[in-house]
C-alpha positions in Angstrom: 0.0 0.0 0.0 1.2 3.7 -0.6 0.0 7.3 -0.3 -0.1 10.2 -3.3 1.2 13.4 -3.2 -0.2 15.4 -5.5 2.0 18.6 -5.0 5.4 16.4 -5.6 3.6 13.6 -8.0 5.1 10.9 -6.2 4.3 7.4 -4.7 5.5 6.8 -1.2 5.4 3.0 0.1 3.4 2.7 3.3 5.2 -0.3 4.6 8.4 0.6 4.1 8.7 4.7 4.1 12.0 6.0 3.0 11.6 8.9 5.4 11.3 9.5 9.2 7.3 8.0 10.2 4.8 11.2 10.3 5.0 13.3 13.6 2.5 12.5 16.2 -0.3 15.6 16.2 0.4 17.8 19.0 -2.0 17.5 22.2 -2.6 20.5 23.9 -3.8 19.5 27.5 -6.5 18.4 28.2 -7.6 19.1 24.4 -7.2 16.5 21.1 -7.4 19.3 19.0 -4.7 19.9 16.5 -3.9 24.1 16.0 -6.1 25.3 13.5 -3.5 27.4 11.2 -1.5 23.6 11.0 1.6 25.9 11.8 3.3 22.5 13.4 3.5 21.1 10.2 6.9 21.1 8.1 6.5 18.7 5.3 4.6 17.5 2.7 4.0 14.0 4.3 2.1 16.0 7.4 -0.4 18.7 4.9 -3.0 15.8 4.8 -4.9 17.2 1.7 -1.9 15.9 0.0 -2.3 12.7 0.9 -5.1 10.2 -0.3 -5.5 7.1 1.6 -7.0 3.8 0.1 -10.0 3.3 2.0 -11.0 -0.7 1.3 -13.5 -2.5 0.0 -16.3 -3.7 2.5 -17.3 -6.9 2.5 -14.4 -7.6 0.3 -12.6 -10.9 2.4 -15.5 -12.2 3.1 -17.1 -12.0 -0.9 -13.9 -13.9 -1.5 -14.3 -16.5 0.6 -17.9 -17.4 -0.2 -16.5 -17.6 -3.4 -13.7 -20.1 -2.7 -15.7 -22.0 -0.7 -18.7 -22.2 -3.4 -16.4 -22.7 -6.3 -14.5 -26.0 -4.1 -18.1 -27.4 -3.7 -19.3 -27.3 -7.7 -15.8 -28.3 -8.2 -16.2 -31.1 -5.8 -19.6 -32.2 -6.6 -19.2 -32.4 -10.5 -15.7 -34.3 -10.2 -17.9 -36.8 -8.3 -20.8 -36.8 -10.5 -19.5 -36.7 -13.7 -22.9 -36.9 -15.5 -25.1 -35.5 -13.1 -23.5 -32.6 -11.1 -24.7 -29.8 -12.8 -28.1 -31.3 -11.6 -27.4 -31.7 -8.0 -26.0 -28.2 -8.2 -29.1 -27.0 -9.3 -31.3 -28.7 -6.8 -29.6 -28.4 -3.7 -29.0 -25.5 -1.1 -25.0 -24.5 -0.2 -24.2 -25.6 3.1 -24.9 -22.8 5.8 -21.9 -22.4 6.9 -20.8 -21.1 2.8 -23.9 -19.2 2.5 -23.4 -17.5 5.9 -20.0 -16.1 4.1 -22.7 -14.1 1.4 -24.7 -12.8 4.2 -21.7 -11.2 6.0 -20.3 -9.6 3.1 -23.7 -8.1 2.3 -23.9 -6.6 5.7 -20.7 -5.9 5.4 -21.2 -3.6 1.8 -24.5 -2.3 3.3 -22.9 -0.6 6.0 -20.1 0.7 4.1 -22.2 2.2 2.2 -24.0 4.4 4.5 -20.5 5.0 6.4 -19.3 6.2 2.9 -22.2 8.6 2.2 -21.5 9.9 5.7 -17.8 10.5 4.8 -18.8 12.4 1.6 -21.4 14.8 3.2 -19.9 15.4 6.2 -15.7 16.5 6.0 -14.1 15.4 9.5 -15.3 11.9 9.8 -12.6 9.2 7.7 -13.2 5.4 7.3 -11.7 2.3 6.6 -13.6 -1.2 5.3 -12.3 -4.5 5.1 -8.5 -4.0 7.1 -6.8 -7.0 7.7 -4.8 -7.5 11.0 -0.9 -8.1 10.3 -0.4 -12.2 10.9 -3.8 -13.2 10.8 -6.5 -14.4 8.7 -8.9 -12.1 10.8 -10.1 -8.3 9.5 -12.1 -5.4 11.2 -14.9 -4.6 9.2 -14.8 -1.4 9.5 -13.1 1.4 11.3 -13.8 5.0 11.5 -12.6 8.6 12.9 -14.2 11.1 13.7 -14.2 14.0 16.4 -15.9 12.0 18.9 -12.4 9.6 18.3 -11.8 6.4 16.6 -14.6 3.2 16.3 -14.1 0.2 15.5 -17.4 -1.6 14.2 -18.3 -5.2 13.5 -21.2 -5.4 11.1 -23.5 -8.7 11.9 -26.5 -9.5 9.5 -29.0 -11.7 12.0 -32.0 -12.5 12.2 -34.1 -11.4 15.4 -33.6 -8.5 18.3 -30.7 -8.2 19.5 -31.1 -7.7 23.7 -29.1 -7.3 26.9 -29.5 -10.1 29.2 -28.1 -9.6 32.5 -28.1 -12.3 35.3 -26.4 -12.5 39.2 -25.3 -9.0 41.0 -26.8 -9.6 44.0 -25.7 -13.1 45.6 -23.5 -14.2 42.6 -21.2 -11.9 40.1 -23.1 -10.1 37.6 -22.6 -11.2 33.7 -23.8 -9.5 31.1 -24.6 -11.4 27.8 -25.5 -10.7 24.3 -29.2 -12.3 22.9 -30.1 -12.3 19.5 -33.6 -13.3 19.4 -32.6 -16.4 21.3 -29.2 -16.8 20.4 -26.4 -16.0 22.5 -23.9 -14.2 20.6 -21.7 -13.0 23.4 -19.1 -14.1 21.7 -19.5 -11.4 19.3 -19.0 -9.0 21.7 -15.6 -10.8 23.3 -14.2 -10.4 19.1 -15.4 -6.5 19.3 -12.9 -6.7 21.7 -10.1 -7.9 20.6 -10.1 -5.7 17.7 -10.4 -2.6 19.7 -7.2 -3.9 21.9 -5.4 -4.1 18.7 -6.6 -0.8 17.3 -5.4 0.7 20.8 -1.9 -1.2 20.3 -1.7 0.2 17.1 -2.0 4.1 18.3 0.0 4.0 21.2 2.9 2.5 18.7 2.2 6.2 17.2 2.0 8.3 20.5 -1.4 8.5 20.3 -2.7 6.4 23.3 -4.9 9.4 24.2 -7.7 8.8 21.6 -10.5 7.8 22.4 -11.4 4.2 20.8 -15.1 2.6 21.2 -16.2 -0.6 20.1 -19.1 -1.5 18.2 -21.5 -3.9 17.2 -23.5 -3.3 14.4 -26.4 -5.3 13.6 -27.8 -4.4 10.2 -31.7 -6.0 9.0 -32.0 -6.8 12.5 -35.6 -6.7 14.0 -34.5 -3.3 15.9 -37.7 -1.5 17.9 -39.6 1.6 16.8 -38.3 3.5 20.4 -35.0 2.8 22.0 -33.2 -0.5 21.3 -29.5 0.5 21.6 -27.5 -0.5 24.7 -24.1 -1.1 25.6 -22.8 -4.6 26.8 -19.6 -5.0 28.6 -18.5 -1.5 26.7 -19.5 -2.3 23.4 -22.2 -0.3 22.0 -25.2 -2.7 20.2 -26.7 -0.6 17.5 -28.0 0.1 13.9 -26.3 1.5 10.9 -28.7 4.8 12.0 -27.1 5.1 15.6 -23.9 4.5 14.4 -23.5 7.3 12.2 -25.6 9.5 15.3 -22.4 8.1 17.4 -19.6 8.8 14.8 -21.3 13.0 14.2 -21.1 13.8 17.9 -19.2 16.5 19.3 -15.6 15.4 20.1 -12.3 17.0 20.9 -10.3 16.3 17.9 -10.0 18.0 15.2 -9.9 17.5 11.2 -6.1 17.4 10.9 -5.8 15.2 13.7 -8.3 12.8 12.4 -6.6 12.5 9.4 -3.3 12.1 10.5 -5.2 9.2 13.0 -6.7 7.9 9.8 -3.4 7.4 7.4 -1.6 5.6 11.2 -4.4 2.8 11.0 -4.5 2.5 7.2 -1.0 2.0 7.7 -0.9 -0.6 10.8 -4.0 -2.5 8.9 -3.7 -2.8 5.5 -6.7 -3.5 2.9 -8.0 -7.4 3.5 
């Protein structure tokens, strides 16, 4: 991956930069907010309208991979059945663990969009889809900055309402779990985690362990209520595409040139899926 500058014309590799890493936005206790006139910058690597960032595809990995795994099952199933595997094909169902690959992409793209229009109409909020996380297979769906700080969302595409279940606190320890409809999906909620830890690694690598990151779960289609419906669960927000972008618009300390210099660190520490 690389950045653009348009005032020199040149291609700079990300992963391997031939120049000192960009400075660290200044923090002016107890402010986030960059200085307006951008009178700390001294190069072109820190003017970021001279930078353009590849933002990702959403729902990219996973589009692949219902593709690789459909593809090895016709491939499969006509090897087999010489003569009659275009049939079978035609009357049987994918398995649900392939077509569950489809649905997660879709939420996936559905989110982006909306995340995308956002970026578009409203300058100070950046995004990422589809970022891969350096020696895994796993991605983040989607990450986004704003002045309210950085987010890290998880796009789901269930079935049923998604609900806070809470059990002890009294005589026993409280836990707090995540319901889909019936479906525990706390698990969910334990990966939202994991991601935001890494995102957090990530900044403090930078010097910027002061922003703000929040996890979120977003759960797009889901049967959501008319009134209310959002909660938080273990310190993950639960939400729809809707409340997310309400989250991601509200007021924050940082400021435009600090949420872009944020945005080209995490493009850099996770590269497109």
């Amino acid at each position: 991956m690389a950045v653009y500058e348009r005032q020199t014309k040149t291609v700079t590799c990300v992963e391997c930069p031939t120049r000192p890493p960009h400075a660290a936005p200044e923090v002016a206790s107890p402010s986030l907010a960059l200085p307006p006139d951008g009178s700390h910058a001294t190069g072109p690597e820190l003017r970021a309208e001279s930078v353009e960032v590849f933002t990702g595809t959403a729902g990219a990995s996973a589009k692949r991979e219902y593709e690789r795994r459909r593809d090895r099952r016709d491939s499969r199933i006509r090897d087999e059945h010489p003569y009659l595997g275009k049939l079978i094909l035609a009357v049987t169902d994918e398995p649900q663990s392939t077509r569950a690959w489809a649905t997660g992409a879709r939420g996936e793209e559905a989110l982006g969009q909306r995340l995308d229009k956002l970026r578009l109409s409203h300058p100070g909020v950046y995004v990422l889809h589809d970022r891969r996380i350096p020696r895994t297979t796993a991605n983040i769906d989607h990450i986004a900055v704003s002045a309210a700080g950085v987010f890290v969302i998880d796009a789901k595409k269930y079935q049923g309402r998604p609900s806070l279940r809470v059990e002890g606190g009294l005589f026993r320890p409280r836990t707090e779990n995540l319901m889909v409809g019936s479906r525990d999906c706390t698990k969910q909620v334990n990966g939202v985690h994991k991601q935001v830890d890494l995102v957090r690694s990530a900044l403090k690598s930078a010097g910027l362990e002061q922003i703000p990151v929040h996890g979120v779960l977003c759960f797009v289609d889901a049967d959501w209520p008319l009134i209310g419906g959002a909660f938080i669960v273990d310190g993950v927000h639960v939400l729809w595409p809707r409340k997310a972008v309400d989250n991601l618009l509200k007021p924050g300390e940082l400021n435009d040139q600090g949420a872009q210099h944020i945005h080209r660190t995490l493009a850099s520490s996770f590269p497109p899926a």
